[in-house]
Kinemage of the C-alpha trace (Angstrom):
@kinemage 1
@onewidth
@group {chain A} dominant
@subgroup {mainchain}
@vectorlist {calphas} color= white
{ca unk a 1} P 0.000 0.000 0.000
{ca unk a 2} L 1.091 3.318 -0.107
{ca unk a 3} L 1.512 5.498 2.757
{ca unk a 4} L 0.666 8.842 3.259
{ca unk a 5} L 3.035 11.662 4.095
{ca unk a 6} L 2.804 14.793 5.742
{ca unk a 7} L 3.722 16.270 2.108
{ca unk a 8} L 0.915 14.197 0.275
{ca unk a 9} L -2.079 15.817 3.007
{ca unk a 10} L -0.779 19.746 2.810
{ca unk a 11} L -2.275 20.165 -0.717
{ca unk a 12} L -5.231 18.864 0.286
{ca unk a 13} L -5.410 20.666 3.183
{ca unk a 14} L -4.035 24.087 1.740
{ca unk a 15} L -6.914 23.679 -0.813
{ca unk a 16} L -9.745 22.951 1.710
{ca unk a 17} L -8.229 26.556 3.292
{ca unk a 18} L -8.763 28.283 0.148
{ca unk a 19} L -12.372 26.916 -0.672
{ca unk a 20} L -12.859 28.704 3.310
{ca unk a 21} L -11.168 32.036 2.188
{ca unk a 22} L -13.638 31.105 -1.057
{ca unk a 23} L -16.835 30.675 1.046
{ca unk a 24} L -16.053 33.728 2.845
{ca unk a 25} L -15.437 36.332 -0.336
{ca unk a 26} L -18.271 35.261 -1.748
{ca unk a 27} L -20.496 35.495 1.096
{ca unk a 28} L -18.975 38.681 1.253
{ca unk a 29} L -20.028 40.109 -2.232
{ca unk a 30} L -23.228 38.234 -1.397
{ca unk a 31} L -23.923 40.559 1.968
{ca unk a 32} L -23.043 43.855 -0.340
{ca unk a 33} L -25.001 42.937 -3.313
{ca unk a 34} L -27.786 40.892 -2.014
{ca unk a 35} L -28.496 41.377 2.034
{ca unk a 36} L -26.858 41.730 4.890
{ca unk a 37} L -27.512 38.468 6.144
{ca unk a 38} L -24.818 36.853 4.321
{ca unk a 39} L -22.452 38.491 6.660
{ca unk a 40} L -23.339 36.685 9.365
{ca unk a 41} L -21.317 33.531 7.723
{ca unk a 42} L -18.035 35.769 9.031
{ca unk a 43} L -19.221 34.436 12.130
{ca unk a 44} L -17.751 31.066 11.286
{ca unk a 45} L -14.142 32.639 12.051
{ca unk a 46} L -14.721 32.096 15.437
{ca unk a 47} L -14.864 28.374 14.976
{ca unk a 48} L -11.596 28.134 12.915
{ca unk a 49} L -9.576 29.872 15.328
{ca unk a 50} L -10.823 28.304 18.156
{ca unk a 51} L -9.367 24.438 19.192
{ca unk a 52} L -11.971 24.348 21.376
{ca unk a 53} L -14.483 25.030 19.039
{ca unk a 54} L -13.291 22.925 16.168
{ca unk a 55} L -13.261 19.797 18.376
{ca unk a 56} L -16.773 20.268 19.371
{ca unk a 57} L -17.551 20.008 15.726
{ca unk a 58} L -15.443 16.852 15.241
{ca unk a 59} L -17.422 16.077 18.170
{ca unk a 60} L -20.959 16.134 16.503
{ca unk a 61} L -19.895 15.467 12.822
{ca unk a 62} L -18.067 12.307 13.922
{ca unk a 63} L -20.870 10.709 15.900
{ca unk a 64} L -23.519 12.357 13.581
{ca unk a 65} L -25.147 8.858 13.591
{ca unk a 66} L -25.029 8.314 17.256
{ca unk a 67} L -26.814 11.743 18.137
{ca unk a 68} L -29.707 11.143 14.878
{ca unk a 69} L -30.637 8.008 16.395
{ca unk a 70} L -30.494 9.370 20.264
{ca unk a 71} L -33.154 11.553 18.662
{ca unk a 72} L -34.893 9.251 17.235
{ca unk a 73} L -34.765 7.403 20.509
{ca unk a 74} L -36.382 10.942 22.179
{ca unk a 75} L -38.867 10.575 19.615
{ca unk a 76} L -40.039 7.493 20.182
{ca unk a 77} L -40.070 7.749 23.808
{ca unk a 78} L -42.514 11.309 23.424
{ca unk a 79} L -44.760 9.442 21.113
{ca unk a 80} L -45.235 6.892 23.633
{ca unk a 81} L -46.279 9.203 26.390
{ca unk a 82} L -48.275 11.027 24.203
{ca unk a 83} L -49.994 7.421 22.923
{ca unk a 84} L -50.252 6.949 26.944
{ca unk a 85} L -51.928 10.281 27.716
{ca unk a 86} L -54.477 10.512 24.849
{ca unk a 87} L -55.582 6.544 25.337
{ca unk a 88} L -55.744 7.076 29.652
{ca unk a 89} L -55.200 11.120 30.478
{ca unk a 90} L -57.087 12.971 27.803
{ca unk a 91} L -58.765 15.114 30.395
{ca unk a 92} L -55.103 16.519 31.342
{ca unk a 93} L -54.076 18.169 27.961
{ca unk a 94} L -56.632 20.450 28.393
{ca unk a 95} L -58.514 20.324 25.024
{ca unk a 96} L -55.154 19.577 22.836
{ca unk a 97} L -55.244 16.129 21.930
{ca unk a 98} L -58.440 15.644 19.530
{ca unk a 99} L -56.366 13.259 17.482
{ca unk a 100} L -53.074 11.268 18.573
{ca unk a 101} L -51.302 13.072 15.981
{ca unk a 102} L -52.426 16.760 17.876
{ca unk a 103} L -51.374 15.009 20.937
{ca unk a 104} L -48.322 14.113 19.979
{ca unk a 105} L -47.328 17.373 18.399
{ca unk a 106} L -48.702 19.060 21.555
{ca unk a 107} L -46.099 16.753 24.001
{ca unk a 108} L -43.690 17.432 21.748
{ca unk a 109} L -43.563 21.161 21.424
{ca unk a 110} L -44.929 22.090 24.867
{ca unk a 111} L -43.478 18.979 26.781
{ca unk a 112} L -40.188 18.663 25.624
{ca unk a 113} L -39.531 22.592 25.878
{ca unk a 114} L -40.789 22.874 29.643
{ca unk a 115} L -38.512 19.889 30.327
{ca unk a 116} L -41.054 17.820 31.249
């Protein structure tokens, strides 16, 4: 096989840095031509200077499939309670379940915000 050298991953990595300095002209000429808003993308700065900040990205991007199905795990767990309160408790969700989907949508938005 062939190895890779520290010579072989600079061009990559030089050209990764110049798609970035890319990314950011553009969204540059995009915020004075277009809107404002495009200037917020500067914002991503922060994260390449930071260590800290970059590994908390190789954090989440790296177990990407980990945290979707922990999600999907939350999910599943809400739609049970709500499947629990609008077959037993429908008297407690104070005129918001009518359907298991409304129920569900109501546990979900109003449930998991209060932290409940």
């Amino acid at each position: 096989g062939r190895v890779l050298t520290g010579a072989a991953v600079l061009p990559t990595a030089t050209k990764l840095h110049y798609l970035y300095l890319l990314f950011l002209v553009g969204t540059s000429v995009l915020g004075l031509m277009w809107s404002p808003f495009f200037f917020s993308c500067h914002l991503l700065l922060v994260v390449n200077k930071s260590a800290l900040l970059q590994n908390v990205i190789q954090a989440v991007t790296l177990n990407g499939r980990s945290l979707l199905l922990t999600a999907l795990l939350g999910l599943i767990i809400v739609y049970l309670f709500s499947l629990s309160g609008y077959m037993l408790f429908p008297e407690d969700f104070s005129g918001a379940c009518q359907s298991l989907r409304q129920c569900f949508v109501f546990a979900l938005t109003s449930g998991v915000r209060a932290g409940e």
